[in-house]
Every structure is written in structure tokens, then in C-alpha cells.
PALUM-207671 format. One line per field, with one value per residue (C-alpha): residue number from 1; residue in one letter; x, y, z. Coordinates in steps of 0.001 Angstrom, whole numbers, plus 524288, in hexadecimal, padded with zeros to 5 digits. Last residue first. Layout:
BEGIN
nr = NUM/...
rest = A/...
x = X/...
y = Y/...
z = Z/...
//
This chain:
BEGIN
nr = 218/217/216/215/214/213/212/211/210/209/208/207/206/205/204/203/202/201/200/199/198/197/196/195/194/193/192/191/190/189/188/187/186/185/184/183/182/181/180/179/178/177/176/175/174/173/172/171/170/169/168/167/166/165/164/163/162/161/160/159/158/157/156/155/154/153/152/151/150/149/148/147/146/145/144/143/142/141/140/139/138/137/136/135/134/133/132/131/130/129/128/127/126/125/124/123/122/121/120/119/118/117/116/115/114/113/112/111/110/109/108/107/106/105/104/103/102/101/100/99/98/97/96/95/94/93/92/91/90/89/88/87/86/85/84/83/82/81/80/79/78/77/76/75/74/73/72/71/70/69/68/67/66/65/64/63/62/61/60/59/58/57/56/55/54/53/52/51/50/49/48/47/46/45/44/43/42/41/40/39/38/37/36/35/34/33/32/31/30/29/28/27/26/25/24/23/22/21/20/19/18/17/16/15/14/13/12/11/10/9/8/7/6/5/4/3/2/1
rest = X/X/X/X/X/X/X/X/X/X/X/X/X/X/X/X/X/X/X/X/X/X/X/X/X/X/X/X/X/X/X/X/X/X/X/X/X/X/X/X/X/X/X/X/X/X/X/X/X/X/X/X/X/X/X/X/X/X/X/X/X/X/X/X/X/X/X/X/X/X/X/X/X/X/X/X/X/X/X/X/X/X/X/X/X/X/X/X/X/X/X/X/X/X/X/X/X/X/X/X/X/X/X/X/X/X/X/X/X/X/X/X/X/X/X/X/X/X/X/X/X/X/X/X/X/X/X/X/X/X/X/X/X/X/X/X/X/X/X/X/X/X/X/X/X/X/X/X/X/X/X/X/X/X/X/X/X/X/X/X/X/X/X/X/X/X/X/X/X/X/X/X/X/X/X/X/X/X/X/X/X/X/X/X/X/X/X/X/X/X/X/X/X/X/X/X/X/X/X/X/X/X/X/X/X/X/X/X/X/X/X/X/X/X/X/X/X/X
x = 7B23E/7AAFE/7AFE9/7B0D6/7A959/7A8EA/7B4F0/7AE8E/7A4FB/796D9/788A2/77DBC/77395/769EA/766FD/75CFB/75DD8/75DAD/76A66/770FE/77AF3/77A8B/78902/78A06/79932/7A091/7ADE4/7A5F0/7ADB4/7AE59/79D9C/79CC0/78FB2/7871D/78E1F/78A3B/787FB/78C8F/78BC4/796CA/795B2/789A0/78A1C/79858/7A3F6/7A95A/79D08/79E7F/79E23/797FF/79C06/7905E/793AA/7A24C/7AE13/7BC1D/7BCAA/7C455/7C21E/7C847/7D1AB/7D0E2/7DC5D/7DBE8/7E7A2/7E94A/7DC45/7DE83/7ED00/7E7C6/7DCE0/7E706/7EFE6/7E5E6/7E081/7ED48/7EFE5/7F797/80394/8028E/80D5B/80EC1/80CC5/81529/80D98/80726/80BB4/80AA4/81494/815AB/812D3/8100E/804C6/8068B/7FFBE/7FA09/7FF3F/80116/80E70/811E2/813E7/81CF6/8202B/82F95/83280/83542/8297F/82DC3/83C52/83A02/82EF9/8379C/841BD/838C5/83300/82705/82895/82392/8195B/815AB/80A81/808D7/7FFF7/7FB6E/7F0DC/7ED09/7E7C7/7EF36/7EA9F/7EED2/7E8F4/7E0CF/7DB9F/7CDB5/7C7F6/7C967/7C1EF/7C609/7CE0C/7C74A/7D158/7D202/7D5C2/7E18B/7E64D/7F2CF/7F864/80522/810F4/81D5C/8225E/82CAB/83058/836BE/84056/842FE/847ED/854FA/85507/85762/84F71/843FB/84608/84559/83913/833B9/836A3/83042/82286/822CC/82438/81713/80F2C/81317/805CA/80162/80D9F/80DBB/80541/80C5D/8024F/80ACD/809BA/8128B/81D55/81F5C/81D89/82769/8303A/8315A/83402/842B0/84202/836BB/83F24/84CE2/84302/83C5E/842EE/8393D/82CE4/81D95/81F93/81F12/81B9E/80E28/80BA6/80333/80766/80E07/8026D/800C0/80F19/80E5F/8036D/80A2E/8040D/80000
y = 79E7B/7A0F2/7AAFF/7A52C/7ABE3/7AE8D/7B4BC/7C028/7BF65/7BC60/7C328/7BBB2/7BC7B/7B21D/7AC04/7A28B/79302/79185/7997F/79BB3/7A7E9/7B4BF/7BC36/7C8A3/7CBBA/7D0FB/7D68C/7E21D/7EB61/7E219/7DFA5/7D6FC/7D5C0/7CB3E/7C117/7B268/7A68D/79897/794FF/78B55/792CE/79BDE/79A76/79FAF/79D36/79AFD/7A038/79C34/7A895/7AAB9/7B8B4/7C123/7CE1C/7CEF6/7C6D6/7C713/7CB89/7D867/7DD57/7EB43/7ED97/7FA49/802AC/808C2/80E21/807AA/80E10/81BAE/81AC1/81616/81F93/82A84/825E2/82583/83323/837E7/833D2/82776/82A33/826DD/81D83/81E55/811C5/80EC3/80C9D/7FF77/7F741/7FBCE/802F4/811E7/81EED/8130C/816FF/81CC1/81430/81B8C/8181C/80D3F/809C6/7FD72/7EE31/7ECBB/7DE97/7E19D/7EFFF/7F66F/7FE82/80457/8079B/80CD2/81614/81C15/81C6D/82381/82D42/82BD4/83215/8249D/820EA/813D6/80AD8/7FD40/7F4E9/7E862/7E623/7F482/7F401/7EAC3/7E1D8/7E0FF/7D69D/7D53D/7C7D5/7C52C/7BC16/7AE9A/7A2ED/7A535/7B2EB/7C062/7CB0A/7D7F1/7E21E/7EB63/7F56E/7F59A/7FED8/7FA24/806B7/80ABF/816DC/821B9/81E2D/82B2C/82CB4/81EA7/81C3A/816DF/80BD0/80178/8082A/80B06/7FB84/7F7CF/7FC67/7F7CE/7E9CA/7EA51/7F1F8/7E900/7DC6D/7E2A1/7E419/7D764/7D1D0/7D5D4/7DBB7/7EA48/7F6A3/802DE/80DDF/819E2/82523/8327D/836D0/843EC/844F9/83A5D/83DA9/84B15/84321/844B9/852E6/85560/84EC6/856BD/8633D/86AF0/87892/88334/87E6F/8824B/875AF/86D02/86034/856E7/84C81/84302/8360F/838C9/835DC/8292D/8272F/82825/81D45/8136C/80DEE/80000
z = 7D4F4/7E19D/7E962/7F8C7/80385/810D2/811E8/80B27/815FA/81188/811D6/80B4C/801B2/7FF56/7F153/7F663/7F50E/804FB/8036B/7F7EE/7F962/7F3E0/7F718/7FF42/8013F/80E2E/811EB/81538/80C8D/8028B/801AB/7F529/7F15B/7EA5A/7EB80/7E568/7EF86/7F32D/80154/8062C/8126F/8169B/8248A/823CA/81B84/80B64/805EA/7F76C/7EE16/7DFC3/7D923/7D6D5/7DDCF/7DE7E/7E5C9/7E835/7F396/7F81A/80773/809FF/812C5/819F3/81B73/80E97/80A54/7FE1F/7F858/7FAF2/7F5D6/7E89B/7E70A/7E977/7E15A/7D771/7DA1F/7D98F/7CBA7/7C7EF/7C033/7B023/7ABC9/79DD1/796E3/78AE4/77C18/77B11/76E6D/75F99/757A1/75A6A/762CC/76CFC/776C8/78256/78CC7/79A28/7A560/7B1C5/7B0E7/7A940/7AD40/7B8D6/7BB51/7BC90/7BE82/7AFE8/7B041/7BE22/7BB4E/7AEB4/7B325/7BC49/7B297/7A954/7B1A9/7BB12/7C8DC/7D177/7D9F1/7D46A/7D743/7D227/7CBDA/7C797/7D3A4/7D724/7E532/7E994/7F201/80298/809A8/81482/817F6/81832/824F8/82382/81BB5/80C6A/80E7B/80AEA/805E5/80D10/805CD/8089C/7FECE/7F5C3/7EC7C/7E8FC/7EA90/7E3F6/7E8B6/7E51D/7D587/7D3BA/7DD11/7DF60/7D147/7D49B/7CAEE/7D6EB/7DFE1/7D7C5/7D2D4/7DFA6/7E1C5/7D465/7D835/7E496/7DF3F/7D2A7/7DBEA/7E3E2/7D8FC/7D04C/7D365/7C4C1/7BCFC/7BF92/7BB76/7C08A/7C662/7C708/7D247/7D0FD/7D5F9/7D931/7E860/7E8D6/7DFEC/7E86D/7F683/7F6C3/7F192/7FC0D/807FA/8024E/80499/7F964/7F899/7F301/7FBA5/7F5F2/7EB87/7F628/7EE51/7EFAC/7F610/7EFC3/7F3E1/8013A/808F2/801EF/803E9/81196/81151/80A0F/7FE49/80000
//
């Protein structure tokens, strides 16, 4: 997740009222210029591109231009067959990675060439000639999407995901109701709770269930 600190530090902007900046402002001036990039990577590679790519700032000394690498992440709470749901931490962008970095062309170098990264997030310039797609030009994320982002990973609560909609069949796993065969008919996340129609007494009869409860039928 993205570190609080940094969240505060996102959007700060330059003392342009003082003559002299400080050795701390000249230190921290990539910083406040750098800009967010959205890097699409190889899937489940997000974590080995975020090692591999921090030693590669070292290594190439880039490290005042590409300043942080980060994986969105929020907690849900994922249900477990029998037991209470276990938090876990998902990404929030699966494929993707998020860059602060002042773009120029060794910058760019160093992250396109990282091992399992695919292209910078962009918009395509097509080929003056021949056929083939043109080069991607990486397009920073506006405030409002960094925003978004940092909103979302720094929620305390967990949220419950299932993997269930309206209309998919379920077998009730628990309870006075076990081994009973039924359809959903609402999904209630935030209550850790679904409504499914069940045959009892050969009526359609809706009833409440635990996520645990249940098992998706295939």
C-alpha cells in the first residue's frame, strides 16, 4: 500500500515566494516534480517488476528522477470453506504498476527495458511509415486519479469479495439448511451475507446465508 507520509507529500507544491530554496528543497525538487505513470507488467509479475526495477534505479543511477515505485493494494476479506474469512491484501490494479518518476529518455529506458514490463500506459503514435503499431507515449495520471487511488488503499475497513452474482446456483455448505440447493438472488458484501431461493416443502423460499455458508456451484 502507499505509505501514508507520502500521500501527504503527493501534491505539494514549490515555494516560489522564497529567493534561496534550502539544501532540504533542492534535495526534495524531483520529488515535487515528478509525475504519476501507470506501467502495464506481465500478469502476477507485480511484485518481481517492483524488485527488479529498484535495483535497476540504483544500478543506472536514476534515483532522482524515478522517486517511488508503489502496488496499490486494499484489504478484502476472503470467505474460507468452514472458518471465518481471512484478510488478504489484492491489488487493486492486477497487471499494473505505479511510477512516480520525471519522464526523459533514460528514465524511460530503464523502466521499459525491466524484465516482464510490457509498455507505459499512453496514447499510441502511429508509424509515419510501413505497417505495425506506432510507440506509446506515456501519459501521467491526473490528480483526480491519484487521488482516487490513494482514497481507496487507505481504507481501514476490509471489505468482503465473493465470487458470486444474482442467478448463480449455490450448495449450503452449514446450518439448518445444509446440503440445500438454491439460486441467489442478492449479494449483500457489506453484510457478509447473500439471499439465495431454496426448495423447501416444494416452495421457492428465500433465505438468509453466511458467505461461509455456501459453496458456488460450477
Amino acid at each position: 500500500m502507499f505509505a501514508s507520509d507520502d500521500a501527504e507529500n503527493l501534491f505539494e507544491e514549490p515555494n516560489l515566494e522564497q529567493d534561496s530554496p534550502s539544501e532540504e528543497e533542492r534535495q526534495n525538487a524531483p520529488r515535487l516534480s515528478a509525475r504519476w505513470y501507470a506501467v502495464q507488467v506481465a500478469s502476477g509479475c507485480e511484485n518481481r517488476v517492483k524488485i527488479n526495477l529498484e535495483q535497476r534505479i540504483q544500478t543506472m543511477d536514476v534515483t532522482d528522477r524515478i522517486v517511488q515505485i508503489e502496488i496499490p493494494q486494499t484489504p478484502v476479506l476472503k470467505p474460507q470453506k468452514g472458518n471465518k474469512p481471512k484478510e488478504i491484501a489484492e491489488k487493486v490494479f492486477p497487471g499494473y504498476v505505479l511510477i512516480r518518476m520525471i519522464m526523459d529518455d533514460e528514465a524511460w529506458q530503464v523502466v521499459k527495458n525491466t524484465p516482464n514490463v510490457i509498455n507505459f500506459v499512453g496514447a499510441e503514435q502511429k508509424r509515419r511509415y510501413g505497417r505495425g503499431r506506432g510507440h506509446v507515449k506515456p501519459l501521467p495520471l491526473s490528480r483526480a486519479e491519484v487521488e482516487r487511488i490513494f482514497k481507496r488503499t487507505q481504507e481501514q475497513k476490509s471489505v468482503v469479495k465473493i465470487d458470486m452474482a444474482t442467478g448463480d446456483k449455490i450448495m449450503v455448505l452449514s446450518g439448518p439448511f445444509k446440503d440445500f440447493e438454491g439460486e441467489v438472488i442478492e449479494v449483500s458484501p457489506e453484510r457478509s451475507k447473500l439471499k439465495a431461493l431454496l426448495s423447501i416443502f416444494g416452495r421457492d423460499t428465500p433465505v438468509e446465508l453466511e458467505f461461509n455458508q455456501v459453496q458456488k456451484q460450477s
